[in-house]
N, C-alpha and C positions, 0 to 999 in steps of 0.2 A: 469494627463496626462497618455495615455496610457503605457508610460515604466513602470511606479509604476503601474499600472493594470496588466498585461503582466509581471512584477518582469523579466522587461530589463535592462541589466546594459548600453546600449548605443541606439542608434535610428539603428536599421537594415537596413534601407534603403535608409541612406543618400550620397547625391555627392560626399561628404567629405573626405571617408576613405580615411586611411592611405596607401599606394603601399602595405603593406606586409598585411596587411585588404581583399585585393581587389581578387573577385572570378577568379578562373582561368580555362578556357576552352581552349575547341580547337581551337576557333579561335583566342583567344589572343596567346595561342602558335604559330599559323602561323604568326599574323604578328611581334609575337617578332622577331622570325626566320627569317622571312626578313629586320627588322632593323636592324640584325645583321652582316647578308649581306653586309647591304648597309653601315657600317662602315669600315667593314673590305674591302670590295672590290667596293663598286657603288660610285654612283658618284650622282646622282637626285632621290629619292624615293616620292613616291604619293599614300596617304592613303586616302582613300574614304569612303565613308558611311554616313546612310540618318540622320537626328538626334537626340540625344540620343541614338544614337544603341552600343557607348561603344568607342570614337576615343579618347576620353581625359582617359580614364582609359587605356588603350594600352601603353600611350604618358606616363601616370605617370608609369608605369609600369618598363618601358622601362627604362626612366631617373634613375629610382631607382636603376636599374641594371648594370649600365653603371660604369666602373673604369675611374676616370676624366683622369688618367696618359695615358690613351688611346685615349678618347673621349670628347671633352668638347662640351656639346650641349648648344645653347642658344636658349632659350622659345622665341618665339615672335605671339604676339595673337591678336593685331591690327592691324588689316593686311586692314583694309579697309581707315587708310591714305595712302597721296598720295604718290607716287614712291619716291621724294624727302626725303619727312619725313619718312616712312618708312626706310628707309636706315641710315639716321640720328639713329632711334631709335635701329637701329643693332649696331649703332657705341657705341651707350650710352650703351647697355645690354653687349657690351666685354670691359666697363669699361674707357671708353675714354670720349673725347669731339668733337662732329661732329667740322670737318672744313668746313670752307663754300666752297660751287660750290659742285655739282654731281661727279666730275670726282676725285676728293679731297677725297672724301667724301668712292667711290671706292677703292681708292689706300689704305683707313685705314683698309678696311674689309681685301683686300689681303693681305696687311702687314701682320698684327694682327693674317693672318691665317696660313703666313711661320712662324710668330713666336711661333707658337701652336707645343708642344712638339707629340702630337697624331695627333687627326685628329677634327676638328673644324669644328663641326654642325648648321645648321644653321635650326631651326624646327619652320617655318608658319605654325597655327594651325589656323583655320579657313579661309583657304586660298581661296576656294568659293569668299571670299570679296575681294581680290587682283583685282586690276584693271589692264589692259592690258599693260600699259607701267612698270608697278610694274615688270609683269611677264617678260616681257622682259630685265629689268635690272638681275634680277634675274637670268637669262639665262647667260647674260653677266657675270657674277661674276665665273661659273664655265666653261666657252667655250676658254678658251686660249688655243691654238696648244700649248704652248711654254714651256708648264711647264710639266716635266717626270709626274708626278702625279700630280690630281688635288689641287689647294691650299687650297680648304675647299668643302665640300655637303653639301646639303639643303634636306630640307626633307616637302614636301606638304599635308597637312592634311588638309580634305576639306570634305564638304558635294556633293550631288551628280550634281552641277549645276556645279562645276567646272569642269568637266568632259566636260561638255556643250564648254564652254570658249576653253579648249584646245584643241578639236578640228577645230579651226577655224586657217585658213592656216598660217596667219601669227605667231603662235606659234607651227611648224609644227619643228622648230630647238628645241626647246626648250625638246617638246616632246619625241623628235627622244634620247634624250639624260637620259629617264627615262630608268634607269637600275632595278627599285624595283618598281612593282608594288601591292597594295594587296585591295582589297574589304572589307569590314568589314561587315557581314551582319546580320542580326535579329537572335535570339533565337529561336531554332525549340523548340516543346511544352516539349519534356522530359528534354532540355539543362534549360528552366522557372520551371519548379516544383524542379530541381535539384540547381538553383540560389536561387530560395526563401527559402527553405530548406534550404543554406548552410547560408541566410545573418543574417535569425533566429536565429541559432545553433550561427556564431560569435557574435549576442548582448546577448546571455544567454539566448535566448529564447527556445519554445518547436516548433517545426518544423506543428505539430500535431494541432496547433491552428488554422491554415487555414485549411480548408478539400481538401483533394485532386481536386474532382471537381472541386472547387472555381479557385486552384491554375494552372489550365488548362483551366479555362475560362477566366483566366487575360492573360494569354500568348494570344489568342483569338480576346479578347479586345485591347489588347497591340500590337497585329502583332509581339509578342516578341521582340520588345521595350525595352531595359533596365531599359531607364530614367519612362518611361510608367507604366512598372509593378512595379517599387520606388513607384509612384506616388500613384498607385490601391492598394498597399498592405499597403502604409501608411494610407490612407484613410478607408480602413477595419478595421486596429487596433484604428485607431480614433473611428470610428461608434461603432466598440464593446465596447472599453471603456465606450461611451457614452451611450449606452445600458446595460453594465455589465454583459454583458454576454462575457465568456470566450472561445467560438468556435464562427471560421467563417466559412459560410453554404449559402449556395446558395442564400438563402433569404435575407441575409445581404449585401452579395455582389451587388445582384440585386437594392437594394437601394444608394448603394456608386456608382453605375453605370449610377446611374439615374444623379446625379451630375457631371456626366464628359459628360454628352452629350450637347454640344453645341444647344443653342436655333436656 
């Protein structure tokens, strides 16, 4: 395998790492900066961007950071059942048993949310898949006049079709009440040669293995890409293993390139 070629003590460029593992740039500094916002003071945030460009490394970032005595977030990542279940599944991740009917079902999220000593998060990750009545319960859970502050936030992470969805009028309330907004967007070409260098360096690798060139034509190929250039740079330390040879050089890359182009 190449980490025993390469003398890697872990895979460099996998989904996996650990939060205190995970590269840190500018723009994951911006959007921390607004989820911090959005605890201390919002009310609805909505994280965007296209896929693989870095929403779930933010999301775990994020969580890693968070003191529970402040903030208790709950993960919810099928978001493509329906409104019903959905909600159901919010009730089961803070630890309950859904009651039946919808409005039953409502009252356990608000309860559960005054009884929350901080501030009780609610984070849709892949929220693109929420279907329109989804979004509008959702809406419902933080629009009460009646309460000095709100009982809990929700927080939308999505790729960029959901974007599409809320602008459509009847979720124009919904909208109107996003206080954090932030884009997550591609890897410009020196923020890629400065990732792949840095994922090397954390498995004990030499940085120096990929040639520069190489490492500005994955960005290129990738549209800097996160998940993309994982992908291109695995596939390089494959091919060299596989070759034995210990630099990757334009020529090598050119043939691991050939394998990602779609027939």
């Amino acid at each position: 395998m190449y980490l025993d070629h390469f003398r890697l003590k872990s895979q460099p460029f996998s989904e996996h790492a650990a939060a205190t593992a995970l590269w840190q740039d500018p723009r994951m500094d911006q959007g921390l900066d607004r989820l911090e916002y959005l605890v201390q003071c919002g009310q609805l945030g909505l994280i965007t961007g296209q896929s693989g460009v870095g929403k779930s490394a933010l999301l775990k970032r994020f969580f890693h950071g968070l003191m529970p005595q402040r903030c208790e977030a709950v993960y919810c990542h099928l978001t493509h059942l329906s409104s019903a279940s959905l909600l159901k599944m919010v009730v089961t991740r803070l630890g309950e048993t859904p009651r039946r009917g919808k409005e039953r079902t409502y009252e356990q999220i608000l309860q559960r949310a005054t009884q929350t000593d901080g501030t009780l998060l609610l984070v849709f990750d892949e929220a693109h898949l929420l279907d329109n009545d989804a979004l509008t319960d959702l809406r419902l859970l933080i629009s009460s006049a009646l309460n000095d502050r709100p009982p809990l936030k929700i927080l939308l992470a999505g790729q960029e079709p959901l974007l599409s969805m809320l602008r459509h009028t009847q979720h124009a309330a919904l909208v109107n009440r996003i206080s954090v907004r932030y884009q997550l967007r591609p890897l410009d070409r020196e923020q890629t040669c400065r990732y792949i260098d840095f994922q090397l360096t954390q498995a004990g690798g030499d940085p120096k293995v990929i040639d520069d060139s190489v490492k500005a034509t994955i960005h290129d190929f990738a549209n800097g890409v996160p998940r993309l250039i994982n992908n291109l740079a695995t596939a390089c330390l494959l091919q060299a293993a596989a070759r034995n040879v210990q630099r990757i050089d334009d020529d090598l890359f050119q043939q691991v390139a050939a394998e990602f182009q779609l027939p």
